[in-house]
N, C-alpha and C positions, 0 to 999 in steps of 0.2 A: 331350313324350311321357312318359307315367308308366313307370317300368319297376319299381315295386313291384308287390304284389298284398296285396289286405286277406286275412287268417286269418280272418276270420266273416264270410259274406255273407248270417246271421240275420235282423240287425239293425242298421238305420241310426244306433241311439242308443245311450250309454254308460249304462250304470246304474251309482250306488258306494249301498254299505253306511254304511261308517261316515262316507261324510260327506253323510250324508241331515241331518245337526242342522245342514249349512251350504246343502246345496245340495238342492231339494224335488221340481227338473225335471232331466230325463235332459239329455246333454248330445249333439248332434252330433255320429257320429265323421268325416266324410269335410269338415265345413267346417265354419268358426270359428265359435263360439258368437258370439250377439251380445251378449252381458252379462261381466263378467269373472266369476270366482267365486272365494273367499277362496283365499289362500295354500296354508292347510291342507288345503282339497280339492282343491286341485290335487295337489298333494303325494300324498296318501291315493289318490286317482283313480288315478294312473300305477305309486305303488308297488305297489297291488296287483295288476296286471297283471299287473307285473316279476315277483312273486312266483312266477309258473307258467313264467318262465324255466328252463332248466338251471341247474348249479348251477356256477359256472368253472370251479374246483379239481376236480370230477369230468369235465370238458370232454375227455377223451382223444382225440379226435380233433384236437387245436389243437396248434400249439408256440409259441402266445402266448404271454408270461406273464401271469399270474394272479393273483400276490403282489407285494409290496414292504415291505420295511421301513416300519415307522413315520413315520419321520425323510423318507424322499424322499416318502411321502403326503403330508407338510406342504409340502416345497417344492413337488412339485406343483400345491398350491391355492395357496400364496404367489405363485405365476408362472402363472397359468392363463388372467390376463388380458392378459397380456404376445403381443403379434403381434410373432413373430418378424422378420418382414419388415422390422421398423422397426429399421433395424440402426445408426444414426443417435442413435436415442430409447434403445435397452435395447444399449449396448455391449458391459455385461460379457457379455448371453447372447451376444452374437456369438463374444466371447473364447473361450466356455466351449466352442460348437462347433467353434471351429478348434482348439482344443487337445483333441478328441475327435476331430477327422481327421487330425489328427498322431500320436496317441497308437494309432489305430486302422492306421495306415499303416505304423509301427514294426514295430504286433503281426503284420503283413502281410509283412514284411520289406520294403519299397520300399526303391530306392537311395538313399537321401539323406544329402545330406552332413553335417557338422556343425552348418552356420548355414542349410542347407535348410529349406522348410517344402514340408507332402506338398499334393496337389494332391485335393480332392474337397470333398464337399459330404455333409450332413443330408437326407434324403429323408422322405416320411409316412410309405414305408414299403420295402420291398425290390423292389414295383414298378415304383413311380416311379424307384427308383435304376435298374434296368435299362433303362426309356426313354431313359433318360436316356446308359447308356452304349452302348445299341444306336444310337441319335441321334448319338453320336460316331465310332462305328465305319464307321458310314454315309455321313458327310459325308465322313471320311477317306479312304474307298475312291472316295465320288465327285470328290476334288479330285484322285486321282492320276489316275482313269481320262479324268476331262477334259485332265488336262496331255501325259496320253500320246496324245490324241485319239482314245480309243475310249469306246464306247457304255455310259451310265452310268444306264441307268434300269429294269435290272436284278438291282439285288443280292438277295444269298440269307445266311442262315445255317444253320449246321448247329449241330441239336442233338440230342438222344437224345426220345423218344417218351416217356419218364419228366421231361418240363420239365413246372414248373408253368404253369397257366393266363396268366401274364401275360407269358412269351414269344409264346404266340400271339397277346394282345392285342396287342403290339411290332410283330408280322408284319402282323397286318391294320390298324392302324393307321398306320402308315407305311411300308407298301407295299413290305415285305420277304420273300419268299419262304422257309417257314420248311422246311427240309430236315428230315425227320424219322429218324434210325435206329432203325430198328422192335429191339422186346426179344425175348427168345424168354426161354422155359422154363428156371428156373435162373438166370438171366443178366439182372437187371434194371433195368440201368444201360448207359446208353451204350457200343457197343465201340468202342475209339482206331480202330483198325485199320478198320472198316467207317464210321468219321467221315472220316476221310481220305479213304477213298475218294469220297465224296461232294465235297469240297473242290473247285471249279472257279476261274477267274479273275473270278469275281463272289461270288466266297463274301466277304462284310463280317469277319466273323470265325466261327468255333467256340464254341461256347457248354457247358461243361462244369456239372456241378453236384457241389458237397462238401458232398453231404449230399440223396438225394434222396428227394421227398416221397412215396413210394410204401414204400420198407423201410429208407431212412434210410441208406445204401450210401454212401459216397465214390467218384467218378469217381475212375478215374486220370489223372489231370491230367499227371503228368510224362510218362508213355506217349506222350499225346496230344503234347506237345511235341516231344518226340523223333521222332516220325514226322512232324508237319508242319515240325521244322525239316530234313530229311531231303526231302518234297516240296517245299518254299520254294526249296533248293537245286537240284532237278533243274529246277525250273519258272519261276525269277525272281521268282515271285509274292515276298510277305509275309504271309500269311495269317497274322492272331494268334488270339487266346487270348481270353475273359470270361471267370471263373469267379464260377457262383450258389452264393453261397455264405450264401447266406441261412439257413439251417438251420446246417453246419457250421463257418461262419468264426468265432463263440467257442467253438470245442470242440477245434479241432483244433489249433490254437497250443498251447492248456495241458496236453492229454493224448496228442498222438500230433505232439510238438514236430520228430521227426527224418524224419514226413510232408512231401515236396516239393509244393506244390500251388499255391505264393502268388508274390510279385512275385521267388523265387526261378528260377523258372523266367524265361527271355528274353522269349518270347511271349507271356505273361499281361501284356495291359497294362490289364486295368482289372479291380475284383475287387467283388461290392456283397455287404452281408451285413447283417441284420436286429437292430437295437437290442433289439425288440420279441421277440424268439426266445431265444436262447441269452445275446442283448446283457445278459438281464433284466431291458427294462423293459418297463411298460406299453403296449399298441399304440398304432401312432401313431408310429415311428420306426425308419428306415433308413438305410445310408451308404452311398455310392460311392466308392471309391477309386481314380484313377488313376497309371499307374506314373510318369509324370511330366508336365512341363505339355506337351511335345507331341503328349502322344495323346489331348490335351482340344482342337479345333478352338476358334483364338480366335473366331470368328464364331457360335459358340455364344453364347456369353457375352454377357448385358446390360450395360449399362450404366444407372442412374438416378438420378438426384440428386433428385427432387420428394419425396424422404422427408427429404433434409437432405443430406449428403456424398455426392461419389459411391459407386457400392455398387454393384459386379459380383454378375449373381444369372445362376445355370445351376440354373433349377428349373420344372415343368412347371406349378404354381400358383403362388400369390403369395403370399396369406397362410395363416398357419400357428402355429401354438403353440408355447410356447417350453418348455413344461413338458418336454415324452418328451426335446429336448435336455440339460435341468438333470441331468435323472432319469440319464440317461445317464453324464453326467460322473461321478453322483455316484457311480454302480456304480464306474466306472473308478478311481476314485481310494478307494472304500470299499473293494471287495474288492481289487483291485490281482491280481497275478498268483497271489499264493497264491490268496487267493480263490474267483477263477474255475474255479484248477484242483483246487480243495476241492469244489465243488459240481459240476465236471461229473466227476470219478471217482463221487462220490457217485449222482448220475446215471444213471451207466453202471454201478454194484454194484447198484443197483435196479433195473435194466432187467436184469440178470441172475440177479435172485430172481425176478422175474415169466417170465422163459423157462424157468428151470428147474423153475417150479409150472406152467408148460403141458405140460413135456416129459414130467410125471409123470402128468397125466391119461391119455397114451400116445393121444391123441385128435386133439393138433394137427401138423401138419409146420412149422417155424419157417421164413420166409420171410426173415425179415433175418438182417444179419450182426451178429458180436460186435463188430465194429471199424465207427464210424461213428457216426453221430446218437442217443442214447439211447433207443431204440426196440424194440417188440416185434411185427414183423409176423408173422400166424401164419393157415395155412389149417387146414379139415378135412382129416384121413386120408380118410375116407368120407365123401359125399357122395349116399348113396344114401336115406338118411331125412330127413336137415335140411342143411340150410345157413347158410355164415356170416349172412346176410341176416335168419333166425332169434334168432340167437343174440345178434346186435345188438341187434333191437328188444328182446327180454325181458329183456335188461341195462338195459335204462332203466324198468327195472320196481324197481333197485336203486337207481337213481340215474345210472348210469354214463352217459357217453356214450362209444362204442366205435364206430369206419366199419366200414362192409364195402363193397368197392369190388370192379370187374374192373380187373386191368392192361390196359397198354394195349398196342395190338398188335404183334408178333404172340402174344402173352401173354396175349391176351383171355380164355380159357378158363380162367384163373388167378382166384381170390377171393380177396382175404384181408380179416381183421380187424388192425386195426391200433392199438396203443396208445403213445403218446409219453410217455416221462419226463421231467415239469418238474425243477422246482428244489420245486417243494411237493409233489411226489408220491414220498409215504414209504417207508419199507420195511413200515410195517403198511399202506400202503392196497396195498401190490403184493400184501402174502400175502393180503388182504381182497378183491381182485377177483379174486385167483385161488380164490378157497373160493365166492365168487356164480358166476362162472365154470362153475364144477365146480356147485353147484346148476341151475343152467339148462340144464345138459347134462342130468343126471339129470331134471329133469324135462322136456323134450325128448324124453327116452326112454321116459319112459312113456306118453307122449300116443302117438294113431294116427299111424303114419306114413305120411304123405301121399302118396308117390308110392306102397307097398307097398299102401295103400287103395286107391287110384285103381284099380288096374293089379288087383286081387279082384277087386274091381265089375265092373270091365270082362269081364276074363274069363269073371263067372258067368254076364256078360247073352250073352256072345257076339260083343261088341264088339272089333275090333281094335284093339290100345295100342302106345305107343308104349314103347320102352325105358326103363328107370331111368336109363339114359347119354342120351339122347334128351329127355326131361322133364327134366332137370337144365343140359341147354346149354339147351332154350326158357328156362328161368328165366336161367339169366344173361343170355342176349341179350336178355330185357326188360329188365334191370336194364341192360344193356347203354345201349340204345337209350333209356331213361329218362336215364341219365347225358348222351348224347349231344346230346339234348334241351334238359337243362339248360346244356350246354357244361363240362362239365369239372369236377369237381367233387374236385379233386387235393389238397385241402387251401388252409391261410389263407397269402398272404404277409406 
């Protein structure tokens, strides 16, 4: 089953320009040519394609990284042909990643002792990491519920309405019921208090997020402790703890150190967060952490020797690239703690030049908060002539790429535009999108305005119209319903 779809249903064939002096006939796009054609047009063929891509660095809707040093672009191609899987054939990478889930477990606070080694694995990416520990949480709840001899083909999680897309894949893929606590106005992050309540004797675990992909908010992770080690107690249960910490798990150790959220709290027994994000590196890399080896079920775990030694592997593919591991180490050990915590204050000062050029336009209401993922989510005041939806697309008339999304319920009626601060995004491209910003509004304003149009017309014909409040929910609830369509469109893990 194909689940792409082609951008041109023009035309069956590729035409190139400049490598007409190699190649004389158009080429098939949907099946393999039957001749090869030189290097060079192949080359020329695809790059200029790529050409009418976005541009990464301007990508504001991403919290991939974008950049790297020179020096790890080298290792990366030095090691690109390296399958990690062959753990046997390419030792040192093996080394290199367990000393990255050690190093990463540290930064996490796990218990470990002095000659301990921490318990997790390298994932593609922050997905896989959470199959992965939703997988464990799973088996765990179904070995007690068998030994207790009750009915184990029920479980549930509880998580906030603001989860990325790949908890609900978890849910429907392996057959776990996913509890949603719906946001309201103001408030758009998971409440401790209305999770709990949710909590039953099939709840697998709680699933909190530090750092979420809607306005880049920290859960209160210890809240949530607190009140489920509180129901644990009246009920017998054990109900723990995941925290996605895919966005904020390298941001919050270096700039907000005296944050309870990590393997400090009892409950949190597994934590995953993105190499590929904050980690800074290229996509293509994620970690799982758990708090120690009995909340990893051995029956997970493979065993295989047909690569050479035996070699325990708890991963949902098999082969994989070793480069985004190198790359990782290399962050870890290049920047080290100052570092990390140089570049995300820096981060988070540039995410507060670009809110306070919104706040001056007097145009936006700021959606996110000061504390949390380097981010600037921000709606319109008025919403009676344009919308963020507007205001997106004519930004990529600059270059920018900028979301505008609805939250999700009971928040639906909520828009914002959303812009994330990398590590290559300056303090002159913040005051630079806020001056395009400020252009697009103005011109926005002097165009006719759409519903104030509509609702003339109407009028002079004799036509009954519908509200400027009325016309402005119909447009979100397509966008709505558009989204809905697509399934979710919350941002990249």
């Amino acid at each position: 089953m194909v689940l792409s779809s082609a951008v041109s249903e023009t035309d069956a064939s590729l035409h190139s320009t400049f490598a007409s002096r190699y190649v004389r006939t158009v080429l098939p796009r949907f099946k393999m040519p039957e001749n090869s054609i030189p290097k060079e047009a192949a080359y020329q063929i695809i790059n200029d394609e790529l050409m009418l891509d976005g541009n990464p660095r301007l990508n504001l809707a991403s919290f991939v990284t974008t950049w790297m040093e020179p020096e790890c672009d080298k290792l990366i191609m030095s090691s690109i042909n390296k399958n990690y899987v062959d753990m046997d054939e390419y030792p040192v990478t093996t080394e290199l990643q367990n000393r990255c889930v050690n190093m990463i477990a540290h930064l996490f606070n796990a218990p470990l002792g002095e000659t301990e080694t921490a318990v997790g694995v390298g994932t593609v990416g922050s997905s896989e990491a959470i199959m992965l520990a939703g997988l464990a949480f799973k088996r765990r709840w179904q070995n007690k519920m068998r030994e207790q001899g009750k009915p184990f083909d029920k479980p549930n999680i509880v998580t906030g309405a603001n989860v990325q897309v790949c908890w609900e894949k978890f849910a429907r893929y392996f057959e776990v019921e996913l509890k949603e606590v719906k946001l309201r106005e103001d408030y758009y992050v998971m409440d401790p208090e209305k999770a709990v309540e949710m909590v039953d004797e099939n709840t697998i675990c709680v699933a909190a997020i530090l750092g979420s992909t809607l306005n880049g908010e920290f859960e209160d992770v210890k809240r949530l402790n607190d009140l489920l080690v509180e129901k644990n107690a009246e009920t017998g249960w054990d109900t723990p703890i995941h925290v996605d910490a895919a966005s904020g798990g390298f941001i919050a150790p270096f700039i907000y150190p005296e944050l309870e959220w990590d393997f400090r709290l009892p409950l949190v027994k597994s934590i995953n967060v993105s190499g590929h994000k904050y980690g800074l590196v290229y996509a293509g890399i994620g970690w799982v952490i758990w708090r120690n080896k009995e909340d990893l079920p051995d029956e997970l775990i493979f065993h295989i020797n047909y690569l050479g030694a035996d070699q325990p592997t708890f991963t949902l593919n098999f082969s994989k690239g070793s480069s985004q591991i190198i790359a990782q180490y290399y962050q870890l050990i290049r920047l080290g703690h100052e570092g990390y915590k140089n570049i995300m204050e820096n981060c988070q000062e540039n995410a507060m030049v670009l809110k306070e050029g919104l706040e001056k336009t007097e145009r936006f209401n700021i959606v996110s908060k000061d504390n949390g993922v380097p981010l600037v989510a921000f709606s319109l005041k008025d919403h009676s002539i344009h919308t963020e939806f507007e205001i997106s697309d004519m930004l990529r008339r600059f270059g920018w790429i900028v979301p505008a999304y609805t939250m999700p319920p009971d928040a639906q009626h909520v828009t914002v535009l959303r812009v994330v601060i990398r590590e290559d995004f300056s303090r002159t491209l913040a005051e630079r999108l806020v001056s395009d910003i400020t252009k697009v509004l103005h011109e926005l304003d002097t165009l006719p305005a759409k519903l104030s149009a509509k609702k003339t017309v109407s009028e002079e014909n004799g036509l009954t119209v519908d509200t400027e409040h009325e016309v402005t929910k119909k447009i979100t609830d397509a966008w709505r319903k558009f989204v809905a369509d697509k399934k979710k469109t919350s941002g990249v893990c």
